[in-house]
N, C-alpha and C positions, 0 to 999 in steps of 0.2 A: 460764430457763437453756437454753443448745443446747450441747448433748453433740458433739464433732468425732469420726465418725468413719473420717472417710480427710479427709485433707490437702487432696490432689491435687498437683498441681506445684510450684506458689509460691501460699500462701493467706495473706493478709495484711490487719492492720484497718489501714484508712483515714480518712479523716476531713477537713474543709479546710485540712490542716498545722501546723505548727508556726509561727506569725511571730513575728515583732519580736527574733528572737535571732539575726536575720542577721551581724551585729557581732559576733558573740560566735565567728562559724565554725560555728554552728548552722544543719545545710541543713531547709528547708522542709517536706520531703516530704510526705505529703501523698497523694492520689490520684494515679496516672499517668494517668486518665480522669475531671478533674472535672466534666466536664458531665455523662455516667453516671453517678458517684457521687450528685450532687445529680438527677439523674431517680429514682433509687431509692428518694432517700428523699423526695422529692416524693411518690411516688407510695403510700408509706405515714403521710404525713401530717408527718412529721419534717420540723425547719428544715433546712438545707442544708448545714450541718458536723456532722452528726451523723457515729459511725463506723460502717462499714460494710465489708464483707469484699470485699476484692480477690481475683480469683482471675484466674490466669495459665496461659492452654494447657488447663489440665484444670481442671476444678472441686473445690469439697469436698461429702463425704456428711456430712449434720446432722439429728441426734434434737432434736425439739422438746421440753421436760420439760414449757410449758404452752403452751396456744395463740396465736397471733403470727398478725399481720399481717406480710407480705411480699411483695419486689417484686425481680425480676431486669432491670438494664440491659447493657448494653453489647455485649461480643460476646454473638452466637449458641451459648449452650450447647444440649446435648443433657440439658435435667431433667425429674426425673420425681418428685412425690408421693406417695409411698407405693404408685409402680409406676406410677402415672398421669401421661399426658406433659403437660408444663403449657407457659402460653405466658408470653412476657417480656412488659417493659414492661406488667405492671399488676397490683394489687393482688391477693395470692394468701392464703387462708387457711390455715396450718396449724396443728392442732388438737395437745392435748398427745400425745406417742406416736408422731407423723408424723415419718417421714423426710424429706428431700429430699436426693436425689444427684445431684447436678452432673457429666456426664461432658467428653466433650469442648467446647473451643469451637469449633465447626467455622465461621466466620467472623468476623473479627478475631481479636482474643489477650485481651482483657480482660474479665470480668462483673464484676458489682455485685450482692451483695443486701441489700439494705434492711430491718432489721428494724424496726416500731412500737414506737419508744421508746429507739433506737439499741442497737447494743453498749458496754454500760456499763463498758469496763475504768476502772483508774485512768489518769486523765490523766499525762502526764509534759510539764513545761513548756506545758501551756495546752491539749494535744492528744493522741487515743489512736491515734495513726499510727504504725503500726510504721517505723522510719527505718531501711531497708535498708545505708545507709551510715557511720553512726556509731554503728548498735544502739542507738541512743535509742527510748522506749518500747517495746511490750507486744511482745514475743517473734513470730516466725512461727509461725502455727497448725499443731501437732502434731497427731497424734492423740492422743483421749484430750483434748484440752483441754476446758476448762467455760467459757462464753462466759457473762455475766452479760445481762441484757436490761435496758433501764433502762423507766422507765416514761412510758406513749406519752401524748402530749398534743395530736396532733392528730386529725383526722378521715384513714380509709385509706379505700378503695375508689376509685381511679381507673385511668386509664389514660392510655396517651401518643397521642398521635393520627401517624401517619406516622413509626414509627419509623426512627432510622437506621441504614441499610445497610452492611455493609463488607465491601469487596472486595479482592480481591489486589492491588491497582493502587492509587493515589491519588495527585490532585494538588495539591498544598499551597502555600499562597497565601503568601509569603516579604516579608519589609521588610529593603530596601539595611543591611546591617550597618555597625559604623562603622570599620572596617579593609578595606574593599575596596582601597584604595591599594597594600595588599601582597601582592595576585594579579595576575597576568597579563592584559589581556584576554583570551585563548583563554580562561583559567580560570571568568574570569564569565560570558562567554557558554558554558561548558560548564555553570553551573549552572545556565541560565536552559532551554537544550535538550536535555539527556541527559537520558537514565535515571539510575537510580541500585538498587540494591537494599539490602533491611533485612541486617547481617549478623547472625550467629546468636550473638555477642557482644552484641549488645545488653542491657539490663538498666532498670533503673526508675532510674538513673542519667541515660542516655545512649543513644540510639538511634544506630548506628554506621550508616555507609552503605557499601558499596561501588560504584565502576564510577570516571569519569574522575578521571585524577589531574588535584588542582586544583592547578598551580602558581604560586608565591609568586616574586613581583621582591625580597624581603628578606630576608633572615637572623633565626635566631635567633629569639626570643617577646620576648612582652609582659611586661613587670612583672605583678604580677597586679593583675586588679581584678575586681571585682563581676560576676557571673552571673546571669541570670533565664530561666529556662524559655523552653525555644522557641530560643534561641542557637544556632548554627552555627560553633562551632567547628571552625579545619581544621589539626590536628595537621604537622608535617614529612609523615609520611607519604602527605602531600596527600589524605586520606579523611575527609570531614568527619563530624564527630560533633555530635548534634543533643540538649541539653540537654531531660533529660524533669523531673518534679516532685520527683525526691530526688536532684538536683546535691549540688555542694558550692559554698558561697557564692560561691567566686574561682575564678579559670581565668586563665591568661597564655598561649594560643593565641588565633589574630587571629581575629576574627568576622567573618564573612563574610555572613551574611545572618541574622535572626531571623522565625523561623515564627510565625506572629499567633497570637491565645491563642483565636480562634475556631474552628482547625484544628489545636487539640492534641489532641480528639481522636480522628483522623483519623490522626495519630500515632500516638498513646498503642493504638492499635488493629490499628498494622501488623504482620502476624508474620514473623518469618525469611524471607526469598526474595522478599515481597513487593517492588513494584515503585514506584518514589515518583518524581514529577516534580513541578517547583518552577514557580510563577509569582510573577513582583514586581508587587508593588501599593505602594500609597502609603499613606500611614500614614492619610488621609479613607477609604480603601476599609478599611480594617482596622478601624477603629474600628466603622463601620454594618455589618461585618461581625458584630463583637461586640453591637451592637443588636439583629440583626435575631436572633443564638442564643440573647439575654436575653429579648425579645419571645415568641420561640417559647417558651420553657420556663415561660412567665407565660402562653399562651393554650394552649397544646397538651397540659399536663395537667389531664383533664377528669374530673371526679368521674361515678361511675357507682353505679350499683345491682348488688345480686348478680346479677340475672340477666340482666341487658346484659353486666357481665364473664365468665360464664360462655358465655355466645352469642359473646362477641367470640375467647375461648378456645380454642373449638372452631373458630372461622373459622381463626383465624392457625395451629393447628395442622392444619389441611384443607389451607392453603396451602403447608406444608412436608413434605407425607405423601403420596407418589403413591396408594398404595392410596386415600387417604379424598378426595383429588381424584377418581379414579375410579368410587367410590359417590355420590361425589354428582353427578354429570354421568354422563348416559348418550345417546347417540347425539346429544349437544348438546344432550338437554333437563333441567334442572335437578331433580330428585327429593328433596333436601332444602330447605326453607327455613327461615331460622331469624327467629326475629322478636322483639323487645322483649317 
């Protein structure tokens, strides 16, 4: 069981969403970062829909009641185990007793943490994703909540090899939507060369954009039809709004381009202010895009030993710590070495 205590911003279980109730008006949601979701729990041995705790902006503080395997992906939090600063992307043990508290994310907006054996709430229609938009399943993490642990069946101890970076900036690889006919040229060629920024409206709905108004040759919207992640909807207000993993099935604004599902989360990772630029590809480059993110997450988490993970732990936090880059480098010559 893990005891919640402090929130943090938006703390929410995730999981590989809800499907097959699309028909019904039933939205997906789901992870806003599934390739981090599924690295977390790669990385504590769970299949890859297991649930797992989103946290947004700020992290949560969590009492372990018995010992767990555990793993943080996505954005760069600032956590610490039982006061001890610890590194993401790989297998972490906490013992029964042990806190971990999640502060800020200080690059991107999204973590992941992964517990061995999932977060066991009860399923609601096939999934235990909290659904931000029609409050379908398990409630947003209060404090005071009791987290159930289900039990682990696979093998934990690894790590990710090259994890990914997020920066304030990012350029996102976009496929021709099927209503371009009802923007302007200037409009497309504004989305193919401007800026854009994240607005502070955004949510696990919809990532709102600001900067060039994109102008429409037509009146009026679409009847409605079918939505899937990644869509580019551009409202009257000509500011187009970019569909994240807890949409709502339908939308009748014209689509304007959709962002490939191998740069969701690239997305799913920009914070307020951030800065987003589009490139169009073809639907061959999108796909071997999708290969080559499948490929990576099948070779680049690599099962390790305690005491590689504990050597790789103190590297990655030497590389984020001026003081402990400076104990170990001294007039350019290297004074620590750490070794298998």
């Amino acid at each position: 069981m893990i005891e919640v205590l402090a929130s943090g911003m938006l703390t929410t279980l995730q999981d590989g969403g809800r499907h097959g109730y699309g028909h019904l008006g039933v939205p997906m949601a789901g992870a806003a970062d599934p390739f981090n979701m599924r690295v977390a729990n790669r990385l504590v041995g769970n299949p890859d829909g297991c649930a797992t705790l989103e946290m947004t902006g700020t992290g949560a503080t969590l009492r372990f009641e018995a010992d767990a395997h555990i793993a943080l992906a996505g954005g760069m939090l600032e956590a610490q185990l039982d006061g001890q600063p610890v590194a993401m992307y790989q297998t972490l043990t906490a013992k029964a007793g042990m806190v971990l508290s999640c502060g800020r994310v200080v690059s991107g907006l999204r973590s992941y943490l992964g517990v061995a054996g999932g977060i066991a709430v009860r399923e609601v229609l096939g999934s235990r994703s909290t659904d931000t938009l029609s409050g379908l399943g398990p409630e947003v993490v209060v404090i005071g909540a009791r987290l159930p642990i289900g039990a682990a069946t696979g093998e934990a101890g690894a790590y990710l090899r090259s994890p990914p970076q997020y920066a304030a900036s990012a350029r996102l690889r976009i496929l021709a939507g099927p209503h371009q006919d009802w923007f302007t040229p200037a409009a497309l060629r504004a989305l193919r060369e401007a800026a854009f920024s994240i607005s502070s409206q955004s949510d696990r709905t919809g990532v709102r954009l600001e900067g060039t108004f994109l102008e429409r040759v037509r009146a009026g919207e679409l009847s409605s039809m079918g939505m899937t992640t990644g869509a580019m909807q551009v409202p009257a207000s000509g500011q187009p709004i970019i569909l994240l993993g807890n949409h709502g099935t339908t939308g009748g604004y014209p689509v304007i381009a959709n962002v490939i599902a191998a740069d969701l989360h690239l997305l799913a990772q920009l914070p307020p202010g951030a800065q987003v630029r589009f490139e169009e590809v073809s639907a061959a480059d999108a796909l071997e895009a999708l290969r080559r993110q499948e490929a990576r997450l099948q070779q680049d988490v690599v099962a390790a030993d305690a005491s590689l993970l504990a050597a790789r732990g103190m590297m990655t936090l030497a590389a984020r710590h001026a003081s402990l880059r400076q104990a170990a480098v001294t007039d350019g010559a290297r004074r620590i070495r750490i070794r298998k």
